[in-house]
C-alpha positions in Angstrom: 0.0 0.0 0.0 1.3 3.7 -0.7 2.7 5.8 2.2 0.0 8.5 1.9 -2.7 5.8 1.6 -1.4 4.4 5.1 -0.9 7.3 6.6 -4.4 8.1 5.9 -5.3 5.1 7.1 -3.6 5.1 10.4 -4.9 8.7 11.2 -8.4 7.5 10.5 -7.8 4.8 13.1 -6.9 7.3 15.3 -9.7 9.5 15.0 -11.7 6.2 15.4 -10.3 5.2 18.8 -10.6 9.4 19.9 -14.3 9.4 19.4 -15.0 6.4 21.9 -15.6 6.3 24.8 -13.1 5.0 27.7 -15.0 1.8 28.5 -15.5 0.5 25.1 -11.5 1.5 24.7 -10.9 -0.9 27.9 -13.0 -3.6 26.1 -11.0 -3.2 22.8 -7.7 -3.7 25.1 -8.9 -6.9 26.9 -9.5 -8.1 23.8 -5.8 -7.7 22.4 -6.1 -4.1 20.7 -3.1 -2.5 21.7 -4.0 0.8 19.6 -6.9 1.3 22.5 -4.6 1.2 25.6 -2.7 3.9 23.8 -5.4 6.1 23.0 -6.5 5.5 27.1 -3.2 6.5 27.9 -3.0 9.5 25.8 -6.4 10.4 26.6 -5.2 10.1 30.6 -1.8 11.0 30.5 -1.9 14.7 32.4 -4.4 13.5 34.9 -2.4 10.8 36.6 0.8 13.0 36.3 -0.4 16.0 38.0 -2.9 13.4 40.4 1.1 12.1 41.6 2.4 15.5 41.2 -0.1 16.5 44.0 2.1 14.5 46.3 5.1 13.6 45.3 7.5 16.8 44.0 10.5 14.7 42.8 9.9 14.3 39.2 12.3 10.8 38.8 9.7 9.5 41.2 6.5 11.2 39.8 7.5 8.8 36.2 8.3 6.0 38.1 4.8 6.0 40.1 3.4 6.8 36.4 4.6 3.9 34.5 3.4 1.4 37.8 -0.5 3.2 37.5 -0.1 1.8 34.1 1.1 -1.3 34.1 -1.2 -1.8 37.4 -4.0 -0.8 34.3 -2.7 -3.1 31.7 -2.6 -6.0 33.8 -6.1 -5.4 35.6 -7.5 -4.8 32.0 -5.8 -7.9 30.6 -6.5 -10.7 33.5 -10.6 -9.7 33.3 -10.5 -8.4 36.9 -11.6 -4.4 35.6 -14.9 -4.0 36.7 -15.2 -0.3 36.9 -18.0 0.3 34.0 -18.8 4.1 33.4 -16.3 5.1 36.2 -12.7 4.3 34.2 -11.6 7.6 35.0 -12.5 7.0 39.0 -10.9 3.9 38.9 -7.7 5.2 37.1 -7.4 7.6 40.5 -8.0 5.4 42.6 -5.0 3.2 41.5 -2.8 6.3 41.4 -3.8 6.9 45.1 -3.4 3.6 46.0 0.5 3.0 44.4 1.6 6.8 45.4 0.5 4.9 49.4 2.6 2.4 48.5 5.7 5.0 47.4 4.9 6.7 50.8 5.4 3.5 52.5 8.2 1.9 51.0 9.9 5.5 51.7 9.2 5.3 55.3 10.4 1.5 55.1 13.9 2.9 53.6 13.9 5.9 56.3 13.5 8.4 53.9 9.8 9.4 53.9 8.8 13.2 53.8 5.4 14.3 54.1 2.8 15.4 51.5 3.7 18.3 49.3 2.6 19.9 46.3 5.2 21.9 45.1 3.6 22.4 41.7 0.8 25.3 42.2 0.3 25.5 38.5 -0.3 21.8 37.9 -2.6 21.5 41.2 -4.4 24.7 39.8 -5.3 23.0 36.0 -7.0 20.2 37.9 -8.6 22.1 40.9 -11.7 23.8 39.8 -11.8 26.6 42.1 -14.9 28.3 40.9 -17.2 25.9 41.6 -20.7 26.5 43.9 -18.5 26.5 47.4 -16.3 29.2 45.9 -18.0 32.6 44.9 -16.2 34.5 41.6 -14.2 36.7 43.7 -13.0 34.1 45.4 -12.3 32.1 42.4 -10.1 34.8 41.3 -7.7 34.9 44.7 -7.6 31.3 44.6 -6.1 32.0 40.9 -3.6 34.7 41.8 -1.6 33.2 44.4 -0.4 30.0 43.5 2.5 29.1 45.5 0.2 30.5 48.7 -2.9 28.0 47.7 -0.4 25.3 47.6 1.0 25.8 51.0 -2.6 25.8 52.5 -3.2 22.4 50.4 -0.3 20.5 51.4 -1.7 22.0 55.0 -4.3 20.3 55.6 -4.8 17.1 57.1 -4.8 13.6 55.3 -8.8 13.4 55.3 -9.7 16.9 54.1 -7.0 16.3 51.6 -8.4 13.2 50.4 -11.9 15.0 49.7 -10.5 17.6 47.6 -8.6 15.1 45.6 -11.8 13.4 45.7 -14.2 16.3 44.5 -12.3 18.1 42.1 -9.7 15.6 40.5 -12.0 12.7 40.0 -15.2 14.5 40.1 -17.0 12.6 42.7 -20.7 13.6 43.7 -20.6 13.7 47.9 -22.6 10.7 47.5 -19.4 9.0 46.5 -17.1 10.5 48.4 -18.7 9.4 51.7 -19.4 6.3 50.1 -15.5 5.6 49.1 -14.4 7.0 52.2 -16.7 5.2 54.9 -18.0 8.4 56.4 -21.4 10.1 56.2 -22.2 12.9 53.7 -22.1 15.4 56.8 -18.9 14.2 57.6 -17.8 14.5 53.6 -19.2 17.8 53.5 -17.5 19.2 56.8 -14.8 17.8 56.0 -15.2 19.8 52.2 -16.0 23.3 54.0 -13.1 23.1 56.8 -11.1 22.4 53.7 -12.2 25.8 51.9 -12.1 27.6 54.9 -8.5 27.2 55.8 -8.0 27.4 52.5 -9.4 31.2 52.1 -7.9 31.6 55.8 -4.8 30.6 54.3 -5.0 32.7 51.7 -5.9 36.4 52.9 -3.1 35.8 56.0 
C-alpha cells in the first residue's frame, strides 16, 4: 500500500479510537487491541501526572509512580479483573492513590519518607476547579492569583480533608461517592469539604 494511503489510514484509526468512549477503549484492550490502551493512555496521560504531582514533588519518582499506575492498568484490564463500567476515569485515580500509598510506605520503610507536598501550584491549579458552587467569583479569582500560597494551605491540611478535595475536584465525585468511598457520612464528607475551603481562604488572605 502507498505511504499516503497508510498514513491516511492510520490517522483514520486514530480519530476512530478518539471518538469512543473510555470503557468501550478498555473492552477493545482486553481483547488484544493495543491501539486502545494507547489512546487510554494519551487520553489520561496529564491526569495521573499532575494526580502524583499532587504529592510527590521529585519528578524521577512522579515517572516511576506513572509507568506502575499503568502497568497496574494493563494488567487489571488484561486478566478480566476491571470491573469499573462508566467510572474508568475514577478507577484510574484510585489506582494512582493507591501506588503513590505504597511509594509513601516503602519511603518510610527505607527511612526516607517526607510528608505530603505539592510543590507544583500550576499543575494542582489546572485540575482544581476553584470556581465551583463552594467558591464565589471573587474568590475564584484569589484562589487563581496566588499559586504558590494555595499550595502551601493544600499540602496543609490534614490527610482526610486532603483526600476529599482530591476526591471532589480531580475525580469528580458527587458527595454521595465521596462518603461512600471514604466510609463516612455525607455530613462528615461535607464538613470535612467546607473546613477544607475555609482554611484554605484563611490561608490565603493571611
Amino acid at each position: 500500500m502507498p505511504t499516503g494511503a497508510s498514513g491516511l489510514k492510520n490517522r483514520t484509526t486514530m480519530k476512530r479510537y478518539e471518538g469512543m468512549k473510555d470503557d468501550e477503549l478498555v473492552h477493545l484492550y482486553a481483547k488484544g487491541c493495543d491501539e486502545a490502551f494507547n489512546e487510554l493512555l494519551t487520553r489520561h496521560d496529564a491526569y495521573v501526572h499532575t494526580f502524583i504531582r499532587f504529592s510527590i514533588s521529585d519528578e524521577d519518582q512522579v515517572e516511576d509512580v506513572f509507568q506502575d499506575v499503568f502497568i497496574k492498568v494493563m494488567l487489571t484490564i488484561r486478566q478480566g479483573r476491571y470491573t469499573a463500567e462508566g467510572k474508568f476515569k475514577s478507577w484510574l485515580g484510585r489506582v494512582a492513590h493507591n501506588l503513590v500509598i505504597d511509594y509513601f510506605r516503602r519511603q518510610k520503610a527505607r527511612g526516607t519518607s517526607q510528608p505530603l507536598e505539592s510543590d507544583n501550584p500550576e499543575g494542582i491549579v489546572q485540575t482544581l476547579q476553584v470556581a465551583s458552587g463552594d467558591l464565589s467569583a471573587e474568590e475564584a479569582i484569589i484562589f487563581r492569583e496566588h499559586l504558590s500560597e494555595l499550595s502551601a494551605g493544600i499540602s496543609s491540611l490534614s490527610a482526610e480533608q486532603q483526600e476529599v478535595v482530591r476526591l471532589r475536584y480531580w475525580e469528580e465525585l458527587s458527595f454521595k461517592e465521596i462518603a461512600e468511598q471514604t466510609g463516612v457520612s455525607i455530613n462528615t464528607a461535607l464538613g470535612r469539604m467546607r473546613y477544607a475551603l475555609g482554611h484554605l481562604k484563611r490561608h490565603m488572605r493571611s
